[in-house]
mmCIF file of the C-alpha atoms, coordinates in Angstrom:
data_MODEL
# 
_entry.id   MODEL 
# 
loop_
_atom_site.group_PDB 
_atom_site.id 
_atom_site.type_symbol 
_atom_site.label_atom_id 
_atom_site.label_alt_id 
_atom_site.label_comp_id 
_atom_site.label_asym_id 
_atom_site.label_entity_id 
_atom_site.label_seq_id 
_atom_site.pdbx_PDB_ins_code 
_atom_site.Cartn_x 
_atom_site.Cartn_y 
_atom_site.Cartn_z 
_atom_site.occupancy 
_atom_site.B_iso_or_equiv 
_atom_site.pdbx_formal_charge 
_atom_site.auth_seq_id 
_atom_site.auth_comp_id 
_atom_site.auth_asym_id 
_atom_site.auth_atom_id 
_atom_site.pdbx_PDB_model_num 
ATOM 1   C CA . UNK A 1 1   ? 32.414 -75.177 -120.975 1.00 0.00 ? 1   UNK A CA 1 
ATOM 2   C CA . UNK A 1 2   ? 33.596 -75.621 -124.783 1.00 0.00 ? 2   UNK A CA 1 
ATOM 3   C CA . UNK A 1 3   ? 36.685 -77.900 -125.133 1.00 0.00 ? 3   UNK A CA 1 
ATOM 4   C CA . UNK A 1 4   ? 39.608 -76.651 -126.608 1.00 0.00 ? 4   UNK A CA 1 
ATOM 5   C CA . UNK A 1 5   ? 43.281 -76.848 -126.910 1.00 0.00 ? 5   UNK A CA 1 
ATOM 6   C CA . UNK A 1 6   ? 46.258 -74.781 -128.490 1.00 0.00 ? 6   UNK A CA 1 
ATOM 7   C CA . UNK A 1 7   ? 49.268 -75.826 -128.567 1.00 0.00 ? 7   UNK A CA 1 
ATOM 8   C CA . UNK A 1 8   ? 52.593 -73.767 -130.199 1.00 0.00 ? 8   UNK A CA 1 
ATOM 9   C CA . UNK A 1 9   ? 54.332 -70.672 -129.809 1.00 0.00 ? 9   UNK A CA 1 
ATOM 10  C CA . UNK A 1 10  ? 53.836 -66.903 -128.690 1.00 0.00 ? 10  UNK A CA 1 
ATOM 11  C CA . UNK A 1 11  ? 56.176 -63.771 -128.936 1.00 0.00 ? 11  UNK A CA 1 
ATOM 12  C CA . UNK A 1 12  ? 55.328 -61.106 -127.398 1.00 0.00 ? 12  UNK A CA 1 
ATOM 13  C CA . UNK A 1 13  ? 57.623 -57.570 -127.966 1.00 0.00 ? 13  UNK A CA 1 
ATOM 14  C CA . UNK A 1 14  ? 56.873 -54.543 -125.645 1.00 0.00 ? 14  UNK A CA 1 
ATOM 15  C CA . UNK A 1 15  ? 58.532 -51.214 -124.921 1.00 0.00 ? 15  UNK A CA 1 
ATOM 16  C CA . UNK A 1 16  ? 59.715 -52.174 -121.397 1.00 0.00 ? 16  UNK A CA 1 
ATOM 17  C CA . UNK A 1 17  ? 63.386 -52.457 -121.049 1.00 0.00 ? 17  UNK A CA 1 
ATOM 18  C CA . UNK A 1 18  ? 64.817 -55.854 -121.498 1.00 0.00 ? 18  UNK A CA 1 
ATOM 19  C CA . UNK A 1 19  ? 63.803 -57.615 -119.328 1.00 0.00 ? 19  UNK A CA 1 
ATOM 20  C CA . UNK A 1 20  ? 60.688 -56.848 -118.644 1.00 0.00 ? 20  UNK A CA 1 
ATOM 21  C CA . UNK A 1 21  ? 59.358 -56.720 -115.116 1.00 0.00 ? 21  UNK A CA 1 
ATOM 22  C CA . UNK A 1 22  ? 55.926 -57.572 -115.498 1.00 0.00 ? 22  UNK A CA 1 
ATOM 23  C CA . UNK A 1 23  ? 56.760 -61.440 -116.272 1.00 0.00 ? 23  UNK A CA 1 
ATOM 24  C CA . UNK A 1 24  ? 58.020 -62.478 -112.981 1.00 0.00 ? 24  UNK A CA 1 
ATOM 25  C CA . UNK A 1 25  ? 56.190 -60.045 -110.812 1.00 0.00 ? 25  UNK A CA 1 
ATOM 26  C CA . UNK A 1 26  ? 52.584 -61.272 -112.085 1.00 0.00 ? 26  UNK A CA 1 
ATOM 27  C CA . UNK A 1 27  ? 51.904 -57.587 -113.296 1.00 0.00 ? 27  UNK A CA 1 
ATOM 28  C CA . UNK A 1 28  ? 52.802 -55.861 -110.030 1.00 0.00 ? 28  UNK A CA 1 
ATOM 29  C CA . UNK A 1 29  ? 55.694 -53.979 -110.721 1.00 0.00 ? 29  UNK A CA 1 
ATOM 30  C CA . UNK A 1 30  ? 55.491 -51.100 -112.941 1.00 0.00 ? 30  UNK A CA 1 
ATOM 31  C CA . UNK A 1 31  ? 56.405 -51.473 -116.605 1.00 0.00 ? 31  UNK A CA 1 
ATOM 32  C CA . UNK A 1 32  ? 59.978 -49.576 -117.023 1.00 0.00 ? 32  UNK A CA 1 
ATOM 33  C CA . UNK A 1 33  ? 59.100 -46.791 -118.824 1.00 0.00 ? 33  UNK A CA 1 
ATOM 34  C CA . UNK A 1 34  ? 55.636 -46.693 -116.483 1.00 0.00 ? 34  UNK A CA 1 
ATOM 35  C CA . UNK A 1 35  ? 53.540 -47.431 -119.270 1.00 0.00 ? 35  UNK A CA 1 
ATOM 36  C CA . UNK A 1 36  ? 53.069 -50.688 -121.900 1.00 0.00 ? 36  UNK A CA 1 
ATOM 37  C CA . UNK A 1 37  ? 52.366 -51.047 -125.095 1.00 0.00 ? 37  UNK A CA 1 
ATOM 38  C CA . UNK A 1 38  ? 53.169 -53.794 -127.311 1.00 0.00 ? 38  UNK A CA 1 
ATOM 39  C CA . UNK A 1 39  ? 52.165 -56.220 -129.890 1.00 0.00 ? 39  UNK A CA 1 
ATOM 40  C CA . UNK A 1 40  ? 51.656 -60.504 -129.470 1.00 0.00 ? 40  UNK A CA 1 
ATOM 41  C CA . UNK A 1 41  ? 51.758 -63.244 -132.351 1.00 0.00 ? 41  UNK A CA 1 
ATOM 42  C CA . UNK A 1 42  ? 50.776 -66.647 -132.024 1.00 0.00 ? 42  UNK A CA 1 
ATOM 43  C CA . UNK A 1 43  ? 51.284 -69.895 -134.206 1.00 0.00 ? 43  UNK A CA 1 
ATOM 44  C CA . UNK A 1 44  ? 48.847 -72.193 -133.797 1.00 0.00 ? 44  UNK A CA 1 
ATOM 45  C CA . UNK A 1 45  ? 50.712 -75.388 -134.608 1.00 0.00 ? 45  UNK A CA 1 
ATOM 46  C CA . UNK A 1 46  ? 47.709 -77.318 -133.389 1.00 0.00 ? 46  UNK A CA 1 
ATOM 47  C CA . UNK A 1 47  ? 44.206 -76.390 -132.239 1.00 0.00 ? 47  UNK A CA 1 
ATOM 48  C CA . UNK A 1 48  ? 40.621 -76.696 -132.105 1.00 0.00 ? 48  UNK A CA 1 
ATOM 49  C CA . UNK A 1 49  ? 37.615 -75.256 -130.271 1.00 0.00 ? 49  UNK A CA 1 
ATOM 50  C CA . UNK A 1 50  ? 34.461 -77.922 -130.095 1.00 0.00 ? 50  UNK A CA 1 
ATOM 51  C CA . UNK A 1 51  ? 34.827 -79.538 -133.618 1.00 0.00 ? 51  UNK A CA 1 
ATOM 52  C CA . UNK A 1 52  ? 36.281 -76.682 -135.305 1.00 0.00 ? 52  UNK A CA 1 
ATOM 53  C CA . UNK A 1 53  ? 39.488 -77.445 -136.449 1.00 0.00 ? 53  UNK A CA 1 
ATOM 54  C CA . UNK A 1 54  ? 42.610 -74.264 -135.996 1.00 0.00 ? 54  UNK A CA 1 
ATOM 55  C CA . UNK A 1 55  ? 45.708 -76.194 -137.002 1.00 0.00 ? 55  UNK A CA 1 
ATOM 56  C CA . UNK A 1 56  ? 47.874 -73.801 -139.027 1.00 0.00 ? 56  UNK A CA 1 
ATOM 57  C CA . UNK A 1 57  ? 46.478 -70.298 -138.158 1.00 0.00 ? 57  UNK A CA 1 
ATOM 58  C CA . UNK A 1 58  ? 47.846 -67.385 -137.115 1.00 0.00 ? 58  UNK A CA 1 
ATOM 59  C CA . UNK A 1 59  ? 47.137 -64.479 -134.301 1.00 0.00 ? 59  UNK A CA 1 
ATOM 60  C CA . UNK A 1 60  ? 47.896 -61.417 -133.509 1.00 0.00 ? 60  UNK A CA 1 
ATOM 61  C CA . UNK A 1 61  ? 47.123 -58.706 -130.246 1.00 0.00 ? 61  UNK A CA 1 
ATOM 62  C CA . UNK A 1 62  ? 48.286 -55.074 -130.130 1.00 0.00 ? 62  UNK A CA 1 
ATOM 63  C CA . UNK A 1 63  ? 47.877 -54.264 -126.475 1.00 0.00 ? 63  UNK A CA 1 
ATOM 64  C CA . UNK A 1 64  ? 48.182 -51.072 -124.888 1.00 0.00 ? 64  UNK A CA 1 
ATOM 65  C CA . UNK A 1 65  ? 48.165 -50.416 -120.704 1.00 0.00 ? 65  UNK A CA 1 
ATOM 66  C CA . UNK A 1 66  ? 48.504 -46.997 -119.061 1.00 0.00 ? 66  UNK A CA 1 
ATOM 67  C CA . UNK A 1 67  ? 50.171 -48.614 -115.831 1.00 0.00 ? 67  UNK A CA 1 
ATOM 68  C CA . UNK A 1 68  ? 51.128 -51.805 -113.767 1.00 0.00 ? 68  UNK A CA 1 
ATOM 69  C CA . UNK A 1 69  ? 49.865 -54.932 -116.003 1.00 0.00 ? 69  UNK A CA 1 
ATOM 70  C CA . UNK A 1 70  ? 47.316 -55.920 -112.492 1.00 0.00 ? 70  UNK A CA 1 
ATOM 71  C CA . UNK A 1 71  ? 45.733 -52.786 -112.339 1.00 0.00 ? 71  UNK A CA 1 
ATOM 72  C CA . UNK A 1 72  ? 43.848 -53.244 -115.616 1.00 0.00 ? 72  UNK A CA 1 
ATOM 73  C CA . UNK A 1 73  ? 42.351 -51.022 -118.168 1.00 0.00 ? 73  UNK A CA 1 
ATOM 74  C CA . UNK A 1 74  ? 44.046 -52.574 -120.972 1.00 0.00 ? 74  UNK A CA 1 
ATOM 75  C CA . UNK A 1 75  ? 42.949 -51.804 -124.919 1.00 0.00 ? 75  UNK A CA 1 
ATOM 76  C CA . UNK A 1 76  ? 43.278 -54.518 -126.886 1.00 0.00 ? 76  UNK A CA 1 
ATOM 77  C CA . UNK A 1 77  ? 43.183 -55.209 -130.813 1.00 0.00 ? 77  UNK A CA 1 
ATOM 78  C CA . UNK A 1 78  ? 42.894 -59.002 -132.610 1.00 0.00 ? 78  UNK A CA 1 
ATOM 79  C CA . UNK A 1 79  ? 44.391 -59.521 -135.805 1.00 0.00 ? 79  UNK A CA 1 
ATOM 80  C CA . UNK A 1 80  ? 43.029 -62.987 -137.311 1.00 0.00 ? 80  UNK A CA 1 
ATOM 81  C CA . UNK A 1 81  ? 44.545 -64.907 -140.351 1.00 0.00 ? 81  UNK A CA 1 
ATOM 82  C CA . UNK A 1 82  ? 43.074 -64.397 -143.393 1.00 0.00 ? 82  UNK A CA 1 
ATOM 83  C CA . UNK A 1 83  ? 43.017 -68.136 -144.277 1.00 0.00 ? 83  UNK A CA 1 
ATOM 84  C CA . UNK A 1 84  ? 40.437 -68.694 -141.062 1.00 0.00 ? 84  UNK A CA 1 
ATOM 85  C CA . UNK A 1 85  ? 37.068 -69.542 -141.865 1.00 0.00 ? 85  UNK A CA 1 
ATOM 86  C CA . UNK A 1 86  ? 33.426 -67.559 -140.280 1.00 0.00 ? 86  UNK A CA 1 
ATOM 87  C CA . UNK A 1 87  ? 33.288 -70.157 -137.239 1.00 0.00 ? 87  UNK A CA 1 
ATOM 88  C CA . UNK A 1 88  ? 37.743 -70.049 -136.612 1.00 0.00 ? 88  UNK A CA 1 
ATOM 89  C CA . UNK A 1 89  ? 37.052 -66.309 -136.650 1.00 0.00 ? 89  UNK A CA 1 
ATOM 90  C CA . UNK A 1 90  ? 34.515 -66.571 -133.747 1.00 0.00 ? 90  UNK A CA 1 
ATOM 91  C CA . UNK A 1 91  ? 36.452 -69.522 -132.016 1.00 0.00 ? 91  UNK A CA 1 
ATOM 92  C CA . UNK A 1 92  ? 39.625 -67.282 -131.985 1.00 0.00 ? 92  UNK A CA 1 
ATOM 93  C CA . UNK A 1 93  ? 37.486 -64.317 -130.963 1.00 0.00 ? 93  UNK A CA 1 
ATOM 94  C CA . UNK A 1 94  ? 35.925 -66.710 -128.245 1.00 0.00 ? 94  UNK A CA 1 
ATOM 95  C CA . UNK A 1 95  ? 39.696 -68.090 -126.865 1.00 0.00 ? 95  UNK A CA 1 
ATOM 96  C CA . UNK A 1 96  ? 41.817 -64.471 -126.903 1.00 0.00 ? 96  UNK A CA 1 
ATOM 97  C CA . UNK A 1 97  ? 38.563 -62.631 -125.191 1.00 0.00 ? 97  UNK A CA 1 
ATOM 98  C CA . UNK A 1 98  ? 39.270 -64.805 -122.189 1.00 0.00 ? 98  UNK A CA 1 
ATOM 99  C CA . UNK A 1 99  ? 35.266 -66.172 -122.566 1.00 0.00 ? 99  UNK A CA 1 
ATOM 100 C CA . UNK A 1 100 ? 36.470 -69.644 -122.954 1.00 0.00 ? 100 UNK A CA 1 
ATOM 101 C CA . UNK A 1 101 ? 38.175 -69.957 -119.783 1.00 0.00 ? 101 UNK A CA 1 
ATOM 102 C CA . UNK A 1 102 ? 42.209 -71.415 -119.650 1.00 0.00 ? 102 UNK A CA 1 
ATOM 103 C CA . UNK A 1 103 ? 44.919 -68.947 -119.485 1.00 0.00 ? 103 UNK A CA 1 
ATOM 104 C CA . UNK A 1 104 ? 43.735 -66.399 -121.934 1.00 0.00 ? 104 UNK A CA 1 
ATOM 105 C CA . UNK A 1 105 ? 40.665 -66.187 -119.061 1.00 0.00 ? 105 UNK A CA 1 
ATOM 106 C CA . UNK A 1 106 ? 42.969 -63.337 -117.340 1.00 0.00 ? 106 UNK A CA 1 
ATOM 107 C CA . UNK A 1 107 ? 42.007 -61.110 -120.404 1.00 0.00 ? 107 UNK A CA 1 
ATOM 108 C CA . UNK A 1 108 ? 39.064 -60.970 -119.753 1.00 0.00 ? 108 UNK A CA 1 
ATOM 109 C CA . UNK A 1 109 ? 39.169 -58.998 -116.609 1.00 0.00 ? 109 UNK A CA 1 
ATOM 110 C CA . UNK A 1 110 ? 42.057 -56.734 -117.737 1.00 0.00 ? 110 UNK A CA 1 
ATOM 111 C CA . UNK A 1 111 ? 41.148 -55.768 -120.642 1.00 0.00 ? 111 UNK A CA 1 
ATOM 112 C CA . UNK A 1 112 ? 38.114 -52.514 -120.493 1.00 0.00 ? 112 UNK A CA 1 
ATOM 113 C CA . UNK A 1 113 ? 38.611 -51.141 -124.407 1.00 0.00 ? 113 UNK A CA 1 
ATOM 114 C CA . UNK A 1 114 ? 38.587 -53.642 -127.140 1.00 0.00 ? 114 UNK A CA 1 
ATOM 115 C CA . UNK A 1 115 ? 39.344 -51.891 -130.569 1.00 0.00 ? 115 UNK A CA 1 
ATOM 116 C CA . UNK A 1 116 ? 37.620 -54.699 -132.778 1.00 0.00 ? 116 UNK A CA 1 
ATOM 117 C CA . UNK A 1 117 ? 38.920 -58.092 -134.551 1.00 0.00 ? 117 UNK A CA 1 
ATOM 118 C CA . UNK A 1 118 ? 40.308 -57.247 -138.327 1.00 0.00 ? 118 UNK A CA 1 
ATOM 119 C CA . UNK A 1 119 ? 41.025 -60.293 -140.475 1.00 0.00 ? 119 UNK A CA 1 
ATOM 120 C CA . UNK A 1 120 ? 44.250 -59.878 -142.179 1.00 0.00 ? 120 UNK A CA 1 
ATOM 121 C CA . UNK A 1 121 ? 47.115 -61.601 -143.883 1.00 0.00 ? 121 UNK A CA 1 
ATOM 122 C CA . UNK A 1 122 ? 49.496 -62.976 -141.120 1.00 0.00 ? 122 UNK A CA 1 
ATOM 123 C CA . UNK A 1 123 ? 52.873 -64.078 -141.479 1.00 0.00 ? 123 UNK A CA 1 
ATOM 124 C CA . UNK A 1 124 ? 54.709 -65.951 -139.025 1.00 0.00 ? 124 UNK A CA 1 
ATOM 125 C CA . UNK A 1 125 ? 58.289 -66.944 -139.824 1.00 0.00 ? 125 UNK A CA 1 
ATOM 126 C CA . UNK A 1 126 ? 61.478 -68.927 -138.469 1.00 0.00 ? 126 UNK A CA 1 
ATOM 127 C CA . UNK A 1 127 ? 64.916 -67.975 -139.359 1.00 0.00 ? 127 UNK A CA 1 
ATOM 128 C CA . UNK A 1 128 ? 67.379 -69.735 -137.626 1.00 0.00 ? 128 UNK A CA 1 
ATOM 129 C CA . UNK A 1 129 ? 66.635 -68.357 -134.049 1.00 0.00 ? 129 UNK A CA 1 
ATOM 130 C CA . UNK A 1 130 ? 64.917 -64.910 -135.236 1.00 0.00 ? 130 UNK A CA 1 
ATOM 131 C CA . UNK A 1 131 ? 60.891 -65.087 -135.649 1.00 0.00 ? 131 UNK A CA 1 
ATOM 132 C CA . UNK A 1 132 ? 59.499 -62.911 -138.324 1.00 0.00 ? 132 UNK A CA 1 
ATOM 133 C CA . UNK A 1 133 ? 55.710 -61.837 -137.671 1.00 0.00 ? 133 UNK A CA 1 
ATOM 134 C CA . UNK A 1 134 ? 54.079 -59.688 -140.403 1.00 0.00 ? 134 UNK A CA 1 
ATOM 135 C CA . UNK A 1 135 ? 50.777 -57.852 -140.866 1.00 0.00 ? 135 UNK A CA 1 
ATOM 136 C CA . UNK A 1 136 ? 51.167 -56.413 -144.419 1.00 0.00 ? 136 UNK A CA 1 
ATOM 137 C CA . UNK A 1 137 ? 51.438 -52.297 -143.454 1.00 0.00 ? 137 UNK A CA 1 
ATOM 138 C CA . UNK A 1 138 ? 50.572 -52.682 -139.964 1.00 0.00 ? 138 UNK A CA 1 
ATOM 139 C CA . UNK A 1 139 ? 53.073 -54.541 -138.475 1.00 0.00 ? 139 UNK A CA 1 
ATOM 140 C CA . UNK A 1 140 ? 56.641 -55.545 -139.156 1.00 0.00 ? 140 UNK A CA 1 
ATOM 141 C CA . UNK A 1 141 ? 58.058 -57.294 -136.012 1.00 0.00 ? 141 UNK A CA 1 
ATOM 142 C CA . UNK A 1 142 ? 61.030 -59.489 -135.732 1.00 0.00 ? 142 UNK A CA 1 
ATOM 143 C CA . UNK A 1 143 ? 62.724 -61.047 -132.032 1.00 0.00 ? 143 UNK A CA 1 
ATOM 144 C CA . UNK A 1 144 ? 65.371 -63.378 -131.420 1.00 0.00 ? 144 UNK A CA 1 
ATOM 145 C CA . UNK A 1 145 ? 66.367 -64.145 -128.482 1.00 0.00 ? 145 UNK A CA 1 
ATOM 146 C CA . UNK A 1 146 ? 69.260 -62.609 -126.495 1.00 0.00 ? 146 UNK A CA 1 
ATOM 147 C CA . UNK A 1 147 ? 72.920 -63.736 -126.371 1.00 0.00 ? 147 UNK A CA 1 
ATOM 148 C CA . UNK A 1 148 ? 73.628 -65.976 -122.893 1.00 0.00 ? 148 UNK A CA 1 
ATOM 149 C CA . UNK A 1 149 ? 76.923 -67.059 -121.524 1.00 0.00 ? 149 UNK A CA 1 
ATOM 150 C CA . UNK A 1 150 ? 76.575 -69.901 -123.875 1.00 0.00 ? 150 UNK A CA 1 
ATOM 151 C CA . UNK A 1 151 ? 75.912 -69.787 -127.897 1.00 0.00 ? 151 UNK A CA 1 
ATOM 152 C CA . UNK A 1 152 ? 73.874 -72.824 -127.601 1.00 0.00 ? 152 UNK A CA 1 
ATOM 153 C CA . UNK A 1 153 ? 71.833 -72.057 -124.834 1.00 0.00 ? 153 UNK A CA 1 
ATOM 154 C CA . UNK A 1 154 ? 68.977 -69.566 -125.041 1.00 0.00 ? 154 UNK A CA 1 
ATOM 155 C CA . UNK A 1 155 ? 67.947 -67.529 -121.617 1.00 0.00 ? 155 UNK A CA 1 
ATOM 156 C CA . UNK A 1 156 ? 65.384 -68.474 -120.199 1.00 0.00 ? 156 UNK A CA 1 
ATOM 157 C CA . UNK A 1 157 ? 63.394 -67.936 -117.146 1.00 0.00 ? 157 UNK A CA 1 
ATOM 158 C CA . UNK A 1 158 ? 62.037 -71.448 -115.761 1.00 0.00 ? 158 UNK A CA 1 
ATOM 159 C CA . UNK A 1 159 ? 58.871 -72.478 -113.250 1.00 0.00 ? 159 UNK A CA 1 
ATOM 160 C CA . UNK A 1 160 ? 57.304 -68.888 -113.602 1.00 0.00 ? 160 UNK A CA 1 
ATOM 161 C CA . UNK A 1 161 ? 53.369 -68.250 -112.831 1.00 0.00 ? 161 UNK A CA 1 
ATOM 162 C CA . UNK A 1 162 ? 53.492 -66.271 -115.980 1.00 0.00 ? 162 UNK A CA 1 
ATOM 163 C CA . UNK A 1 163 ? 49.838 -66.625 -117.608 1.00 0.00 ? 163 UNK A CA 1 
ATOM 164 C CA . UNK A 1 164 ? 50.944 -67.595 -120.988 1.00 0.00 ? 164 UNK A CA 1 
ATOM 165 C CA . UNK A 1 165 ? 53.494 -70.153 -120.217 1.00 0.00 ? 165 UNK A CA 1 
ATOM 166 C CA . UNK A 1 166 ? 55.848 -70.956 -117.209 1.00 0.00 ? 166 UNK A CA 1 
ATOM 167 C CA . UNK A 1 167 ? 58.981 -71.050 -119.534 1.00 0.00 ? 167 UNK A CA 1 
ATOM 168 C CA . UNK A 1 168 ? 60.215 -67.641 -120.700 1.00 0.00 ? 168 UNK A CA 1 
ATOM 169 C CA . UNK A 1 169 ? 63.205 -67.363 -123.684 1.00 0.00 ? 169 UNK A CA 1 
ATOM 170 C CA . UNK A 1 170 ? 64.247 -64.040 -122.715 1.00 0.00 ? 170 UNK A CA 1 
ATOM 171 C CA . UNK A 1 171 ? 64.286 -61.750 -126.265 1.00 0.00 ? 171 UNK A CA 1 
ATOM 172 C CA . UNK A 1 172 ? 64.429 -58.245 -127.570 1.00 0.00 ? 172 UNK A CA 1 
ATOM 173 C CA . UNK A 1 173 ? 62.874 -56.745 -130.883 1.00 0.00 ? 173 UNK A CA 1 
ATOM 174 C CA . UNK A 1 174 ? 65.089 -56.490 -133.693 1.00 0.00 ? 174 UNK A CA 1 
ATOM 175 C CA . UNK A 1 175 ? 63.100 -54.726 -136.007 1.00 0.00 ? 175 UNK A CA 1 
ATOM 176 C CA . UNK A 1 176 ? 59.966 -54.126 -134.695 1.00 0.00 ? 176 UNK A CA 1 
ATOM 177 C CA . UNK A 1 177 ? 57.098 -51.346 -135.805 1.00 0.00 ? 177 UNK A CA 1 
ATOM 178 C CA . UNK A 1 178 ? 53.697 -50.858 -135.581 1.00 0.00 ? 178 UNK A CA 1 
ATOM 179 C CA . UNK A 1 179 ? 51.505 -48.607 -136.988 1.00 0.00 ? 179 UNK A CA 1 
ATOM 180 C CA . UNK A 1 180 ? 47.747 -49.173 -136.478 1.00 0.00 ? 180 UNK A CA 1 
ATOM 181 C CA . UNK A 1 181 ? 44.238 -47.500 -134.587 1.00 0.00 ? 181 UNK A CA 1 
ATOM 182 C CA . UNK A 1 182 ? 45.892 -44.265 -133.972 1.00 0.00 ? 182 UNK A CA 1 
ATOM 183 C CA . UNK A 1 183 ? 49.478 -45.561 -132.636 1.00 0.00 ? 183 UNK A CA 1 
ATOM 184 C CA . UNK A 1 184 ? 52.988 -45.815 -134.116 1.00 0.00 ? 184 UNK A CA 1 
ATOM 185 C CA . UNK A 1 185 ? 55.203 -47.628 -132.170 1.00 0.00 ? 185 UNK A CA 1 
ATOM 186 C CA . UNK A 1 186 ? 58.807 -48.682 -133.240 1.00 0.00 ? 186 UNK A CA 1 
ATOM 187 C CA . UNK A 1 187 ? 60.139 -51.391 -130.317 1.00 0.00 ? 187 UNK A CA 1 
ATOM 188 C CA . UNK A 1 188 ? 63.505 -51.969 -131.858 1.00 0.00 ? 188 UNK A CA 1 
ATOM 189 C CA . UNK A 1 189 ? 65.367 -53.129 -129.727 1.00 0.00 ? 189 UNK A CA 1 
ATOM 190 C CA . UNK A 1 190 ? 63.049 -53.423 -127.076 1.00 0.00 ? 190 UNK A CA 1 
ATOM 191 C CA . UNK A 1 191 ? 62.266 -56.549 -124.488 1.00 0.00 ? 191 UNK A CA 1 
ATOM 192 C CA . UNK A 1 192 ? 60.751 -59.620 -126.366 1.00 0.00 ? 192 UNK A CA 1 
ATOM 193 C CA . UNK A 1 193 ? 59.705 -63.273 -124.914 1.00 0.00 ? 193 UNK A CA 1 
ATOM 194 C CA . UNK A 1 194 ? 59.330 -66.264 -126.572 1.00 0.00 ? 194 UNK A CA 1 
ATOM 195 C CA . UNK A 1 195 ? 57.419 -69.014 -125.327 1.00 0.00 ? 195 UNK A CA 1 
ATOM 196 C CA . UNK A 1 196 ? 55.704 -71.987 -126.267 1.00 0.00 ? 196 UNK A CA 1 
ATOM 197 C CA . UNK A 1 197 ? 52.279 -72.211 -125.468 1.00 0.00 ? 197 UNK A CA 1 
ATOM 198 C CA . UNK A 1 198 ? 49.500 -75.608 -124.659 1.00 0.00 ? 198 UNK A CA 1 
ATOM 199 C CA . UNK A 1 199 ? 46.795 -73.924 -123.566 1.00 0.00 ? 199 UNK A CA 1 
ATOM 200 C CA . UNK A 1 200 ? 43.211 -75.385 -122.756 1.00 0.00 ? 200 UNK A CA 1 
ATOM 201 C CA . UNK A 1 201 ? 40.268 -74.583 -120.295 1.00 0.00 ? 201 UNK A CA 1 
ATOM 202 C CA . UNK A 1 202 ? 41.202 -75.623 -117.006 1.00 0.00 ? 202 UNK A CA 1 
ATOM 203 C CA . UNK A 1 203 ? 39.330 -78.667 -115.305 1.00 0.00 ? 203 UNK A CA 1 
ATOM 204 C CA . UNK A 1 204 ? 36.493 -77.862 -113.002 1.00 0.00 ? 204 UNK A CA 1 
# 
């Protein structure tokens, strides 16, 4: 199998109450409002895949799923930076299919509709504790996480099984709307995670 690493951070907003069920329970409890749909953005702070280098790029998934997260049928969208060349556009395509193996593998089971791979301008922003992800008149979506007992302390959810990462910063949208393929969701308000990712095929 291709080697490849990625290493930096994920949000992830969905219409679930905060907090979402499907984190802890690996996808077997029902979504709160007994659907999910949602949006993902990724920072690639460093990457590759073979000799192709992904340092710098950004990602984004809209994800819809009629029931509990396990029981599949997903559809699925990729949104690829601009700035990525032919062969990051394929590598990318390659990594978030779940064909390269690690834990984006799971996708490729759960996932039956795939909507395409559009290669837009993608911006992924800090401010302060808020992170800003934009796809110019598709998607406006902004998390932070929420308030704990603590100021300095975020919430978070520790030594999970959680596919993307076993540390989970507990969030919820702040302004958050999507409008692409057919769907218009607004997730204001809605439950968010933050995590930070290092993901690479696993060893045979």
């Amino acid at each position: 199998m291709t080697k490849w690493n990625i290493q930096g951070e994920l949000i992830l907003n969905c219409n679930c109450d905060v907090f979402c069920p499907c984190v802890v329970s690996l996808g077997k409890a029902p979504p709160t409002q007994g659907y999910c749909h949602g949006w993902a953005g990724v920072e690639i702070r460093k990457g590759f895949y073979d000799k192709i280098p992904l340092d710098g790029l950004n990602v984004g998934l809209l994800i819809d799923i009629p029931g509990k997260l396990g029981n599949g049928n997903w559809t699925a969208a990729l949104y690829v930076d601009e700035r990525a060349g032919p062969e990051a556009v394929d590598a990318i395509s390659t990594i978030f299919s779940g064909n390269a193996g690690g834990p984006p593998a799971v996708l490729k089971s759960l996932v039956s509709t795939f909507l395409g791979v559009k290669q837009v301008p993608i911006q992924f922003e800090h401010d302060g504790k808020l992170r800003r992800f934009v796809i110019p008149n598709i998607l406006d979506g902004n998390v932070e996480p929420i308030k704990g007992k603590s100021t300095d302390e975020d919430v978070v959810i520790s030594n999970t099984e959680y596919w993307i990462g076993p540390e989970v910063t507990v969030a919820r949208g702040v302004k958050s709307k999507l409008r692409d393929f057919g769907r218009v969701w607004d997730l204001t308000g809605r439950s968010a995670e933050i995590m930070q990712i290092n993901w690479a095929p696993r060893e045979r």
